[in-house]
FIKOLZA-1660 file (N, C-alpha, C; in steps of 0.1 Angstrom, whole numbers, plus 5000, padded with zeros to 4 digits):
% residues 188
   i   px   py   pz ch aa at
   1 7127 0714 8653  A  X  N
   1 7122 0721 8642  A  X CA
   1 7133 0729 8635  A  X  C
   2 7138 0736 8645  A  X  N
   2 7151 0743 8639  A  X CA
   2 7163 0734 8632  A  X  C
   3 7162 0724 8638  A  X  N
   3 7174 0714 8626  A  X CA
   3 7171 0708 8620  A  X  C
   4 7155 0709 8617  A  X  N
   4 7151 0706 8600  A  X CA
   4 7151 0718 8589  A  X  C
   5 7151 0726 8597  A  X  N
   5 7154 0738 8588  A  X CA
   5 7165 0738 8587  A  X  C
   6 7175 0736 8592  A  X  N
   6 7189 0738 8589  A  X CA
   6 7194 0727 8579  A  X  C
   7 7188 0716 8581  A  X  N
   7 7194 0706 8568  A  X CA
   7 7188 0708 8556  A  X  C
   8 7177 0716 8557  A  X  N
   8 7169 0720 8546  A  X CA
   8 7174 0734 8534  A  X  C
   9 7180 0743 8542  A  X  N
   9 7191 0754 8540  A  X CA
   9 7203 0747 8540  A  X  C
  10 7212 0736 8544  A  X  N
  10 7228 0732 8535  A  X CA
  10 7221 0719 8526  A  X  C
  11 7208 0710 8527  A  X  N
  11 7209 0710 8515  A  X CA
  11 7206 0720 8500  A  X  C
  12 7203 0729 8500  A  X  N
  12 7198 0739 8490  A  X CA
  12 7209 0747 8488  A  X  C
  13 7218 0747 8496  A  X  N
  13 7231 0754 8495  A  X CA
  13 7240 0742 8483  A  X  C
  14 7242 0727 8492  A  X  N
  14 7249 0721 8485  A  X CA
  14 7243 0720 8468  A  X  C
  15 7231 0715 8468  A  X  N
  15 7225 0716 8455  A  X CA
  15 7228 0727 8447  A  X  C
  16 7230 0744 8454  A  X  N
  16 7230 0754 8444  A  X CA
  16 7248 0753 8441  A  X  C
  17 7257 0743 8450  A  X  N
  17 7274 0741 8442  A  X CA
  17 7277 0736 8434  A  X  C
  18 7284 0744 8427  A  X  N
  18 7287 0740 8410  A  X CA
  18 7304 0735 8416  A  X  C
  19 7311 0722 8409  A  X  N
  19 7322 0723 8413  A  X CA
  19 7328 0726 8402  A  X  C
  20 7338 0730 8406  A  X  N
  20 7351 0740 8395  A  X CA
  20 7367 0739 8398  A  X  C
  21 7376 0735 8387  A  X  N
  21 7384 0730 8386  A  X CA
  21 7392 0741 8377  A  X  C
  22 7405 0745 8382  A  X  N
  22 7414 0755 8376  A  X CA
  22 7419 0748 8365  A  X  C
  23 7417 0758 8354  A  X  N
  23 7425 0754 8343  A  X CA
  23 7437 0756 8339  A  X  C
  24 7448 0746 8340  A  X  N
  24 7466 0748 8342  A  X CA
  24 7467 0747 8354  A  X  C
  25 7479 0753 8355  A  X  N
  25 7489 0753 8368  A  X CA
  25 7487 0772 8369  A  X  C
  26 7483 0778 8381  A  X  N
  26 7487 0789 8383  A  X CA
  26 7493 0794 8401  A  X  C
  27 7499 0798 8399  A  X  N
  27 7507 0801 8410  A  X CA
  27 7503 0811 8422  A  X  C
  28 7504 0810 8433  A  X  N
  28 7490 0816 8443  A  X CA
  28 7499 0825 8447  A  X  C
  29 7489 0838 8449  A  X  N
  29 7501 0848 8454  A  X CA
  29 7503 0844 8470  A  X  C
  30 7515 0853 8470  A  X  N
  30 7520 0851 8486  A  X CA
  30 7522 0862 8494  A  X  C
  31 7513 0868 8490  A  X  N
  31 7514 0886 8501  A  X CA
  31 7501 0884 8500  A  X  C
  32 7496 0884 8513  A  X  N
  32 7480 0890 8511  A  X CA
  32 7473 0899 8509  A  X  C
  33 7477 0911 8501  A  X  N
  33 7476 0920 8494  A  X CA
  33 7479 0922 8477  A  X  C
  34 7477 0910 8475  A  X  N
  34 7475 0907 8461  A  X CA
  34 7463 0895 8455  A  X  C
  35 7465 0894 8439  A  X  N
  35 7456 0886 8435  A  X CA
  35 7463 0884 8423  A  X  C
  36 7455 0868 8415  A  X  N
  36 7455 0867 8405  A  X CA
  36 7443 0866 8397  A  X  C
  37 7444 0866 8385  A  X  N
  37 7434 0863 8375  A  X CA
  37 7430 0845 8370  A  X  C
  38 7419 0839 8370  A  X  N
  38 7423 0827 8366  A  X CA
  38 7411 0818 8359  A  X  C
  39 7415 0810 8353  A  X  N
  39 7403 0802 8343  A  X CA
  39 7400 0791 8348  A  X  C
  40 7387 0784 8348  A  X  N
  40 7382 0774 8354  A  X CA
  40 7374 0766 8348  A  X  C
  41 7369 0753 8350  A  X  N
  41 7361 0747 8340  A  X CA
  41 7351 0739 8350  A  X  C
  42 7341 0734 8343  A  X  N
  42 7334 0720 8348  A  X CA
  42 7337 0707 8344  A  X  C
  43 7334 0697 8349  A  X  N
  43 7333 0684 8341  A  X CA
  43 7331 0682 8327  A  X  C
  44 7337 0674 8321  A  X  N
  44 7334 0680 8303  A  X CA
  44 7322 0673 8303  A  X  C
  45 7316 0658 8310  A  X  N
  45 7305 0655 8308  A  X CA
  45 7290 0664 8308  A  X  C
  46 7295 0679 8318  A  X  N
  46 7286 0682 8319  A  X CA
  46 7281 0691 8308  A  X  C
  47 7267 0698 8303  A  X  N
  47 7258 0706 8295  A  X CA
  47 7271 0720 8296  A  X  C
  48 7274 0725 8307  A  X  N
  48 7289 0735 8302  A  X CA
  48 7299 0731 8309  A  X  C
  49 7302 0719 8306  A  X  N
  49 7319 0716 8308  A  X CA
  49 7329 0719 8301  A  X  C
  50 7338 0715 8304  A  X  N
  50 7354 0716 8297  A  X CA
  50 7350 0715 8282  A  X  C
  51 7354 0727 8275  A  X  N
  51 7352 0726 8259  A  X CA
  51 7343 0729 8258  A  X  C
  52 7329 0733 8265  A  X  N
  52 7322 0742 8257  A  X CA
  52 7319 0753 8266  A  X  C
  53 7320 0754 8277  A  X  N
  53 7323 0770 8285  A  X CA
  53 7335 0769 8300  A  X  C
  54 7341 0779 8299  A  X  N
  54 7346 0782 8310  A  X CA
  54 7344 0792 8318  A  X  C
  55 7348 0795 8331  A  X  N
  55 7347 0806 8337  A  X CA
  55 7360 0811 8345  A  X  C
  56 7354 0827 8344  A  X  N
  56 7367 0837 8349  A  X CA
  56 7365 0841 8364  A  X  C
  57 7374 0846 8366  A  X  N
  57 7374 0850 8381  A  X CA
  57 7387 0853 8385  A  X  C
  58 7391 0855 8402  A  X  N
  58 7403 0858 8404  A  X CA
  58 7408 0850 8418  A  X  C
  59 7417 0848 8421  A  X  N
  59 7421 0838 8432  A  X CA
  59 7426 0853 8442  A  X  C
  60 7421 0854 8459  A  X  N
  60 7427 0861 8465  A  X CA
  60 7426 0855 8475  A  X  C
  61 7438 0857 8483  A  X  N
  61 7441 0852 8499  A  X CA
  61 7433 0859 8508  A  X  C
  62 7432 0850 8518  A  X  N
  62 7423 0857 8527  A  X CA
  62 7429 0858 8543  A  X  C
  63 7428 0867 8553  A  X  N
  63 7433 0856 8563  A  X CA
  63 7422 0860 8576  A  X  C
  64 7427 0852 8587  A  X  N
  64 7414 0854 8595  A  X CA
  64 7415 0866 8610  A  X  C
  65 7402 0869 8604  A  X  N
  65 7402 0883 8611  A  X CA
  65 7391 0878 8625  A  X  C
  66 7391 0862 8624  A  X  N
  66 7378 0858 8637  A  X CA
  66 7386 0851 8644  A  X  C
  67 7376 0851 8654  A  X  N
  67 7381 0838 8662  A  X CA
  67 7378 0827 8655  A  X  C
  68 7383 0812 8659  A  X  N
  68 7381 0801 8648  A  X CA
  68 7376 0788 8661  A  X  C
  69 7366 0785 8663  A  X  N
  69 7364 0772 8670  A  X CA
  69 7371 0761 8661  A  X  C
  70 7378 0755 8673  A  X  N
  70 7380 0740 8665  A  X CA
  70 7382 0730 8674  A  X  C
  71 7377 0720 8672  A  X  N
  71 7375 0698 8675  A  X CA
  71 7387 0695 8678  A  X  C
  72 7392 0693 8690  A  X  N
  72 7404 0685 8691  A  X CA
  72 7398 0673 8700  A  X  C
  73 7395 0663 8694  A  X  N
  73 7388 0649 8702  A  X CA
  73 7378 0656 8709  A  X  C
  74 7377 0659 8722  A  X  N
  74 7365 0660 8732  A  X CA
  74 7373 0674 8737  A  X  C
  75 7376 0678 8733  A  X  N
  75 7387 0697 8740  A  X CA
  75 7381 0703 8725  A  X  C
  76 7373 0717 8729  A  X  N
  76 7372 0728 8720  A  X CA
  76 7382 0740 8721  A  X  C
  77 7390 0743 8716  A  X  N
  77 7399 0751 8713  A  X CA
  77 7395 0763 8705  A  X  C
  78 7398 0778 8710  A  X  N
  78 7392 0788 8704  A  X CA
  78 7403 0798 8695  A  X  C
  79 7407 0796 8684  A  X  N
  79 7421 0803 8682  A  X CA
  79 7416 0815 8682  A  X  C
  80 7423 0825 8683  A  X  N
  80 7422 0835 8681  A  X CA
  80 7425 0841 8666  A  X  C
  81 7422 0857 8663  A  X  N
  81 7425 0862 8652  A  X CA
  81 7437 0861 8646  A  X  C
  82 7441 0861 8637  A  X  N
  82 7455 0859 8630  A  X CA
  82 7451 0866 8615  A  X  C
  83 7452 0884 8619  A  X  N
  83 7455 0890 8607  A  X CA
  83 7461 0890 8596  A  X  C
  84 7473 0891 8599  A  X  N
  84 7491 0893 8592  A  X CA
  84 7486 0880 8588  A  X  C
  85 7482 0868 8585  A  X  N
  85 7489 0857 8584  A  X CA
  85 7475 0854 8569  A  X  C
  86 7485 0847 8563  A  X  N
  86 7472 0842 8551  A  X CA
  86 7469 0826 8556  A  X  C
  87 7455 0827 8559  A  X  N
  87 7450 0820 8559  A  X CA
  87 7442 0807 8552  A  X  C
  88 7442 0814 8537  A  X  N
  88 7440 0805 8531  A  X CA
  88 7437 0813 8518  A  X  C
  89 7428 0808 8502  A  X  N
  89 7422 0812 8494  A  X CA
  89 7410 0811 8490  A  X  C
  90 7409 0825 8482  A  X  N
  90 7390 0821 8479  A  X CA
  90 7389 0826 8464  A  X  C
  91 7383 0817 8455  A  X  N
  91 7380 0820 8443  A  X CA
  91 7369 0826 8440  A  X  C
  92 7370 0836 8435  A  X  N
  92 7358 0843 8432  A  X CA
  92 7356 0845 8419  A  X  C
  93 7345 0835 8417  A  X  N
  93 7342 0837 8400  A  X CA
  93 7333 0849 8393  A  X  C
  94 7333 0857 8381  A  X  N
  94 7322 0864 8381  A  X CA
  94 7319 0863 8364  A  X  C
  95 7323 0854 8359  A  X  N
  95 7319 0851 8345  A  X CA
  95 7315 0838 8341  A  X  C
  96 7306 0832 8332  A  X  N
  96 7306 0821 8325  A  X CA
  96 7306 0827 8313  A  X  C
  97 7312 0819 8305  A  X  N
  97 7320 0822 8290  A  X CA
  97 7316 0808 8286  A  X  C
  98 7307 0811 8274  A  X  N
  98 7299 0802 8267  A  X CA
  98 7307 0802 8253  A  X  C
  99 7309 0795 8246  A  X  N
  99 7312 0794 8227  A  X CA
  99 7297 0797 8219  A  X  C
 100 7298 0811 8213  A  X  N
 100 7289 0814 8203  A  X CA
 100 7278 0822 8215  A  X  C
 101 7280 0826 8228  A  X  N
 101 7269 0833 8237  A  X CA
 101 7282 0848 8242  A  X  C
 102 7272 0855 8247  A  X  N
 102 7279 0865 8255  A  X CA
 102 7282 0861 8265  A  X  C
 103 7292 0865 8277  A  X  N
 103 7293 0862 8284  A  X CA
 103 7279 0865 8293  A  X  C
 104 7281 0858 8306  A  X  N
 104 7272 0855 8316  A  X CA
 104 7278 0862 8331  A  X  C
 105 7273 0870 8337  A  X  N
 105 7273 0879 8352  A  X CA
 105 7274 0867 8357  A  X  C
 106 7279 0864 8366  A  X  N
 106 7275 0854 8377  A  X CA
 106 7284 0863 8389  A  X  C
 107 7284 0854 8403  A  X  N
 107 7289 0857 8413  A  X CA
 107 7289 0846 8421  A  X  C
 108 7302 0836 8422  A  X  N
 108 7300 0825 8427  A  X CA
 108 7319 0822 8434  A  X  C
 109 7315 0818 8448  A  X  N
 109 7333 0814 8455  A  X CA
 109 7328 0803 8461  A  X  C
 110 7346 0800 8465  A  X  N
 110 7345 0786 8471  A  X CA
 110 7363 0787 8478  A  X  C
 111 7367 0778 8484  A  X  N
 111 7383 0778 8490  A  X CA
 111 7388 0765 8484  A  X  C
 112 7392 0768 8474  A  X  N
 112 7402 0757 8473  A  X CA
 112 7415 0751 8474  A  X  C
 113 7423 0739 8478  A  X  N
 113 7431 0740 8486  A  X CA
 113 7444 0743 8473  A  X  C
 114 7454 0738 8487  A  X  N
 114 7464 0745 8469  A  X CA
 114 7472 0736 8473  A  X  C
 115 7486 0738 8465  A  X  N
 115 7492 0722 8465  A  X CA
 115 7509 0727 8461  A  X  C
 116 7515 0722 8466  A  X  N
 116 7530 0727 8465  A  X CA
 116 7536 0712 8459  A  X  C
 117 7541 0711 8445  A  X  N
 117 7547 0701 8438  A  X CA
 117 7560 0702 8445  A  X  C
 118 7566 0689 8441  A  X  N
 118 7582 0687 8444  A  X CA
 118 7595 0695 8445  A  X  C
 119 7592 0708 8429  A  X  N
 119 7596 0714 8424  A  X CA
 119 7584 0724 8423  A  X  C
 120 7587 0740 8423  A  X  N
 120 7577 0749 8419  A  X CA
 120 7573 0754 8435  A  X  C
 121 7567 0760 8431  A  X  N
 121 7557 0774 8441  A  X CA
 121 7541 0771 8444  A  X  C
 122 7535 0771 8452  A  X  N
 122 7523 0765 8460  A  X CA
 122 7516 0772 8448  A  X  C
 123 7503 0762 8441  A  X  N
 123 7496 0761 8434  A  X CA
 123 7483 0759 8432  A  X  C
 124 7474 0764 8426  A  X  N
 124 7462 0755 8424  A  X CA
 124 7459 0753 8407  A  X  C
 125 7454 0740 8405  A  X  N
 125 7457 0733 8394  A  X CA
 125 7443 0721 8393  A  X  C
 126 7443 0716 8379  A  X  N
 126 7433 0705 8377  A  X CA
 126 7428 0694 8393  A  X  C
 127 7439 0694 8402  A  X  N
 127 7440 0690 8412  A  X CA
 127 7432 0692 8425  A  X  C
 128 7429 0703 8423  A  X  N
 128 7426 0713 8433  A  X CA
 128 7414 0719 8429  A  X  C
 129 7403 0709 8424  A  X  N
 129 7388 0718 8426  A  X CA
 129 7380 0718 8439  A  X  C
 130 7374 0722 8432  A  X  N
 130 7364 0725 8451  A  X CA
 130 7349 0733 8445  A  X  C
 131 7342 0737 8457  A  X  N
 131 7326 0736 8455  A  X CA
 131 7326 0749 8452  A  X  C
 132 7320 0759 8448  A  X  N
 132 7316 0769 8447  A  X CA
 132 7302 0772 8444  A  X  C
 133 7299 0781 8457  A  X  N
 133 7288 0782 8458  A  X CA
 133 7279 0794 8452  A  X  C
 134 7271 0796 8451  A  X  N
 134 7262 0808 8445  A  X CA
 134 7261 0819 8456  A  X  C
 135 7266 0832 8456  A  X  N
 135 7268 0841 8460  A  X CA
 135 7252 0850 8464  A  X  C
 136 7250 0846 8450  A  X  N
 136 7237 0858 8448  A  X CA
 136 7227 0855 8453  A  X  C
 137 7221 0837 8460  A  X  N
 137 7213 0830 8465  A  X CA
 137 7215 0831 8478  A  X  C
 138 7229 0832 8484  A  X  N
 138 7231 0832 8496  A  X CA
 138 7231 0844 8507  A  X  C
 139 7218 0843 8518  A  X  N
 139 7212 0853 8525  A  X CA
 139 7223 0859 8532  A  X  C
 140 7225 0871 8530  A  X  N
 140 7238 0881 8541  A  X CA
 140 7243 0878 8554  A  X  C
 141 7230 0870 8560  A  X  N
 141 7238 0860 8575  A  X CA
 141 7243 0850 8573  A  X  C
 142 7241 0843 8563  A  X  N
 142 7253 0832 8560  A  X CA
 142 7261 0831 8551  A  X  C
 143 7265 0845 8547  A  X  N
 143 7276 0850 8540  A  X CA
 143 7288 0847 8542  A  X  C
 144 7297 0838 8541  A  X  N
 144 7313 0833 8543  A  X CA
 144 7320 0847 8552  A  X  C
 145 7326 0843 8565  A  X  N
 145 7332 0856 8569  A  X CA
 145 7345 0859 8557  A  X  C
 146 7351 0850 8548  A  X  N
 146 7363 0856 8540  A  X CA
 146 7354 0867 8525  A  X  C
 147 7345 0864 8526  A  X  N
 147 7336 0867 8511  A  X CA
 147 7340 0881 8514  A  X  C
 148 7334 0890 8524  A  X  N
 148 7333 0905 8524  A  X CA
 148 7348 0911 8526  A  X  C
 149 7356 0900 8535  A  X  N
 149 7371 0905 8532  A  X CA
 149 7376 0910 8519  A  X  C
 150 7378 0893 8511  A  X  N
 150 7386 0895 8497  A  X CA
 150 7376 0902 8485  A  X  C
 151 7364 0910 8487  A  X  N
 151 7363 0920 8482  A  X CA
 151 7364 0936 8486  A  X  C
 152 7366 0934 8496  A  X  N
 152 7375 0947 8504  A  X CA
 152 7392 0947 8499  A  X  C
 153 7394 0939 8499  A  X  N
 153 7407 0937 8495  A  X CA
 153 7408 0938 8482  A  X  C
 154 7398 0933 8472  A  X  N
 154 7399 0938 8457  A  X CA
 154 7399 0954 8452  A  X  C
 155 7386 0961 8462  A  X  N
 155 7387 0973 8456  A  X CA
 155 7397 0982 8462  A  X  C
 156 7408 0981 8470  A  X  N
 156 7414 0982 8478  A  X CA
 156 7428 0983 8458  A  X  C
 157 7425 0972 8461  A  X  N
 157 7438 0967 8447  A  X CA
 157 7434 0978 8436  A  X  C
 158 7420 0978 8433  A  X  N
 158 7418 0981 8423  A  X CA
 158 7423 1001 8420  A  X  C
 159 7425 1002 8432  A  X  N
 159 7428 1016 8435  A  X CA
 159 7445 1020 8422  A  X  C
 160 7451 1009 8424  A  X  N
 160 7463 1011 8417  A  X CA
 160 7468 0998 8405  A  X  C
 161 7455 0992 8404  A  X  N
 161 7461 0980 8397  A  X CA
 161 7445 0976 8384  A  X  C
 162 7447 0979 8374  A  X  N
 162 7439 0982 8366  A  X CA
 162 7430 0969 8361  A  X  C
 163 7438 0955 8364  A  X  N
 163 7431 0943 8363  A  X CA
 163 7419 0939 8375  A  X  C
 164 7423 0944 8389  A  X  N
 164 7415 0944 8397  A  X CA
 164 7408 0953 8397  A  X  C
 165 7406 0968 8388  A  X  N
 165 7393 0975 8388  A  X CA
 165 7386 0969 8374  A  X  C
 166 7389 0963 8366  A  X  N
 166 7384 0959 8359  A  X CA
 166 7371 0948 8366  A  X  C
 167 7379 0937 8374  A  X  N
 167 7373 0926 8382  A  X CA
 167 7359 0932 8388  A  X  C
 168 7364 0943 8394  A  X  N
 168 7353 0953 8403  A  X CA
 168 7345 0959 8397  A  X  C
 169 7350 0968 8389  A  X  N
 169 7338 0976 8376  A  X CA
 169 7328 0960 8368  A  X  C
 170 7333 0952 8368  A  X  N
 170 7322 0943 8355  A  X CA
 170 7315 0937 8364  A  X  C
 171 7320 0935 8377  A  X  N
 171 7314 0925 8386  A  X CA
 171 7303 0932 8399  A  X  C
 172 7306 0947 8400  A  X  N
 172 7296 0956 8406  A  X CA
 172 7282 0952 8411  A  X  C
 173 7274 0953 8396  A  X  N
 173 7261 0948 8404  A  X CA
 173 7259 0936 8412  A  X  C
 174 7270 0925 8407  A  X  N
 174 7267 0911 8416  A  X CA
 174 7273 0914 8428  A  X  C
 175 7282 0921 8434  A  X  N
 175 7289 0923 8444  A  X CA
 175 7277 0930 8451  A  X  C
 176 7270 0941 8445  A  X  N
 176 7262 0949 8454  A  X CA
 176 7252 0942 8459  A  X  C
 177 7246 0931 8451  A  X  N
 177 7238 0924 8458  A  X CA
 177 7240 0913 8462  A  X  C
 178 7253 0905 8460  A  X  N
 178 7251 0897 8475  A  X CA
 178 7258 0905 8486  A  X  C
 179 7261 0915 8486  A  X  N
 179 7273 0923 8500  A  X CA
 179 7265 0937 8498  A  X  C
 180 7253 0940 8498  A  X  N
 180 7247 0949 8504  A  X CA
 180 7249 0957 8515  A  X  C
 181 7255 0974 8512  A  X  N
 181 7264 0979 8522  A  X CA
 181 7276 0978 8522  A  X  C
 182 7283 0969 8517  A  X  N
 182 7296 0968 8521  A  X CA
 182 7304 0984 8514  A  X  C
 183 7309 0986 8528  A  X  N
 183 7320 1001 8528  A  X CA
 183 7321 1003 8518  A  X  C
 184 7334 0992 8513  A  X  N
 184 7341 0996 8501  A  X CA
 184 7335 0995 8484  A  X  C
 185 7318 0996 8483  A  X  N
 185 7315 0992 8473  A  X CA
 185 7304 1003 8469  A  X  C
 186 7304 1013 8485  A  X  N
 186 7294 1026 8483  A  X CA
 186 7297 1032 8475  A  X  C
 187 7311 1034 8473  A  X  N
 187 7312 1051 8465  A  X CA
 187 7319 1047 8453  A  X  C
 188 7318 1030 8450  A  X  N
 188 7321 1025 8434  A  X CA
 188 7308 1032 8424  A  X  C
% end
């Protein structure tokens, strides 16, 4: 019974992912104590694809503060934590930007991978989309363990860096309600 409920909850998860695709070439920070700003699109075929809305958000590193099970053939291997170390990225979108509408609240992430050209600095690019899921649908126990980091880490930024309190102040109420509680969002 329980693992019909469970395929019943990732399908409703996968259904509620929108996939999203960076727009240009932007350059991933490399201190995990940073971020960038960045623009994204849908499929143009789709009702808000490429050319008639995009969305904003910010790209920040994340790294792992868990233990990590992982599959090696028939051997389960448990890594341990690895603070210091970036782990990977998470995009966190919190606008849809429609032509001729106001913008749109949203609150939606996903990890997408990044990519190091021939020439140039590790990237994510038209190449590099990935799923992004709905934040605001998703219950507090199956919250992504990186989600509550790299907003700790934004308001963290936002202390001295005026684009990430921007990110924080517009994006507030969606943060408060999918991350209910979280520390660094009480005394925003």
């Amino acid at each position: 019974m329980l693992d019909i409920l469970n395929v019943v909850y990732l399908a409703a998860i996968l259904i509620s992912s929108i996939t999203l695709y960076p727009t240009g070439e932007t350059a991933v920070p490399l201190e995990k104590d940073a971020f960038v700003e960045l623009r994204l699109h849908r499929e143009y075929w789709r009702e808000d694809g490429n050319g008639k809305c995009s969305y904003a958000g910010v790209l920040v590193p994340y790294t792992r503060t868990w233990p990590e099970e992982v599959r090696r053939s028939d051997e389960v291997v448990i890594l341990p934590p690895e603070p210091d170390k970036i782990a990977g990225y998470v995009v966190v979108v919190s606008r849809k930007i429609c032509a001729g509408k106001e913008a749109e609240a949203i609150l939606r992430a996903g990890t997408p991978t990044t990519r190091k050209p021939f020439f140039g600095n590790r990237q994510v690019d038209m190449h590099t989309f990935f799923q992004a899921g709905d934040m605001l649908e998703t219950p507090p126990d199956k919250m992504p363990l990186w989600m509550p980091q790299v907003i700790e880490r934004m308001v963290l930024l936002a202390k001295t860096d005026k684009k990430a309190g921007s990110f924080i102040g517009a994006s507030l109420p969606e943060l408060r309600k999918a991350l209910p509680g979280l520390p660094g969002l009480v005394g925003q």
